[in-house]
C-alpha positions in Angstrom: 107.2 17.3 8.0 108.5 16.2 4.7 112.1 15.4 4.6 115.0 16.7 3.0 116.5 13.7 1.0 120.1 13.9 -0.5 123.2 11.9 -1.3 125.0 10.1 1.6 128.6 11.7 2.5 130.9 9.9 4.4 129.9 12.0 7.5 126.4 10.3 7.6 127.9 6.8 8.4 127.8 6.8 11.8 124.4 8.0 12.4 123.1 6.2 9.6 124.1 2.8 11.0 123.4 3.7 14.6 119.7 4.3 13.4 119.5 1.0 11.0 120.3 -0.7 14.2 117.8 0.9 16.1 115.0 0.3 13.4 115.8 -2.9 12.7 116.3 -4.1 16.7 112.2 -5.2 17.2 112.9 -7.0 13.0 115.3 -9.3 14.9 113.3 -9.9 18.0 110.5 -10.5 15.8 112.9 -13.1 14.1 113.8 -15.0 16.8 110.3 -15.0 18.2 109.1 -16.7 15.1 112.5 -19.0 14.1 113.0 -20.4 17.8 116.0 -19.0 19.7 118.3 -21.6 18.1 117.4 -21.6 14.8 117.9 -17.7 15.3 121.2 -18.0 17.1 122.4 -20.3 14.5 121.4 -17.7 11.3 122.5 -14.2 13.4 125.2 -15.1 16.3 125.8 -11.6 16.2 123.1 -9.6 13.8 124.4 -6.1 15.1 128.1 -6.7 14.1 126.6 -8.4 11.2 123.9 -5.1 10.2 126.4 -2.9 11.2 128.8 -4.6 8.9 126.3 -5.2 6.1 125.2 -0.8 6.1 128.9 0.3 6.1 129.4 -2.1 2.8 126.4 -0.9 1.0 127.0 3.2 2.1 131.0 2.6 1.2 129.8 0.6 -1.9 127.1 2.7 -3.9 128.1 5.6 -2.4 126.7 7.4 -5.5 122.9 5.3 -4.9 122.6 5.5 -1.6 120.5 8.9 -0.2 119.5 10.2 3.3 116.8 11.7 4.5 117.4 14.2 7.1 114.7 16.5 9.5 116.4 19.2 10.8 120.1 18.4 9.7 119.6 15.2 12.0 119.8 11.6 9.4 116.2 10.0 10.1 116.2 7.4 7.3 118.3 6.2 4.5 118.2 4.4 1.2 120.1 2.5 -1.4 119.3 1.5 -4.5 121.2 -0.7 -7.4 120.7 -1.6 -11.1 119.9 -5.4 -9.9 119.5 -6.9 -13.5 120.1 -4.2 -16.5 118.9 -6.7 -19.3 115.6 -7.0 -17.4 115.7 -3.1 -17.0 115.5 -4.2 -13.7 116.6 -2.0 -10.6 115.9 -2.7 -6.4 115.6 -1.0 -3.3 118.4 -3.0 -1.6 118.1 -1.4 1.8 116.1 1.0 3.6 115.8 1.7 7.6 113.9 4.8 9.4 115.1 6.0 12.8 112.3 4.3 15.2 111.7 8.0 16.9 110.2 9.0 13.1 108.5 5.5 12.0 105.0 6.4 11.2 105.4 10.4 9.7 105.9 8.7 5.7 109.7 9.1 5.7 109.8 5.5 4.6 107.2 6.5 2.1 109.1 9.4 1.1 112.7 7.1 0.6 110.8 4.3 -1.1 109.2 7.1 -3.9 112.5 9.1 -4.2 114.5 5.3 -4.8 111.8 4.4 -7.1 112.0 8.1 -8.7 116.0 7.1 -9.2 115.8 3.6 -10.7 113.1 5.3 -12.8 115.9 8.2 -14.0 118.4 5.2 -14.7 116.2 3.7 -17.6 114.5 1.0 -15.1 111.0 -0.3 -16.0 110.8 -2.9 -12.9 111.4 -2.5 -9.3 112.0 -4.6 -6.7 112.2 -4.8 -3.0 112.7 -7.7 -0.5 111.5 -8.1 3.1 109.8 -10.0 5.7 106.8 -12.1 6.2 107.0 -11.6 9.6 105.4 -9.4 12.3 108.9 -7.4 12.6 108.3 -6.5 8.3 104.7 -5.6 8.8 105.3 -1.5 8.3 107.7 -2.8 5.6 105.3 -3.8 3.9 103.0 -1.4 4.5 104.9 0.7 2.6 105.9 -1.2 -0.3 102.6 -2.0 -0.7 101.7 1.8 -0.5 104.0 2.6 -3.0 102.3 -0.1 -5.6 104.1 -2.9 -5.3 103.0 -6.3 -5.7 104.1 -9.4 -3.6 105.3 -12.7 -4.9 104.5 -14.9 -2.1 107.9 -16.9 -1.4 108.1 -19.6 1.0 111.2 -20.5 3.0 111.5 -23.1 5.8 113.8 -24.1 8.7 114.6 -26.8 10.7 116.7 -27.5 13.4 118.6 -31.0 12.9 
């Protein structure tokens, strides 16, 4: 089932962070799987309160670019987008999470074409997205890579001293 997509409304905030968390729960496990439990501990004492913090900023903040997608009047997903560098004609997906009970039926697919339809609408030429090399990202990915992006390979290392 194709999703109805439309504007976030204050209303949405509650279920739209409760499912971020949810989605992006195995992301952190992955995190910590691959960073060492320290490491981890040291970057994301508290990644919920921290995610939880990070969606109410963006959905208070962009109000007018942020959009959810809803099956059944229930929010399943959600996405924001912003003008990231107008000279460049530049714009980016800065955030996008699907409930984990509808991963896998192309909402994700459907945000990441209805953001790119937006930043298309505001004069963009270029898109970008940013996300994970890790096992948690792999549908992340997926789906960017679906929807015709190209990845910039991007190395970043830690180190516990």
């Amino acid at each position: 089932m194709r999703p109805r997509i439309r504007p976030f409304d204050d209303r949405d905030a509650e279920a739209v962070v409760d499912l971020s968390l949810r989605a992006w729960a195995p992301v952190f496990a992955s995190l910590e799987r691959v960073l060492g439990s320290e490491i981890f501990r040291r970057l994301h004492p508290d990644w919920r309160e921290d995610q939880r913090r990070a969606v109410e900023d963006i959905c208070a903040a962009k109000k007018q670019r942020v959009w959810v997608a809803e099956v059944d009047g229930a929010a399943v997903g959600f996405v924001a987008v912003e003008i990231y560098d107008p000279e460049r004609s530049m714009g980016e997906i800065s955030i996008l999470a699907v409930d984990p009970d509808h991963q896998g039926s192309g909402i994700g697919t459907a945000l990441t074409e209805f953001a790119l339809d937006r930043l298309k609408d505001a004069g963009m030429k270029v898109a970008m997205v940013e996300t994970g090399g890790d096992p948690g990202h792999a549908a992340a990915r997926r789906t960017y890579e679906k929807a015709g992006y190209v990845l910039l390979p991007i190395a970043r290392y830690f180190k516990n001293l």
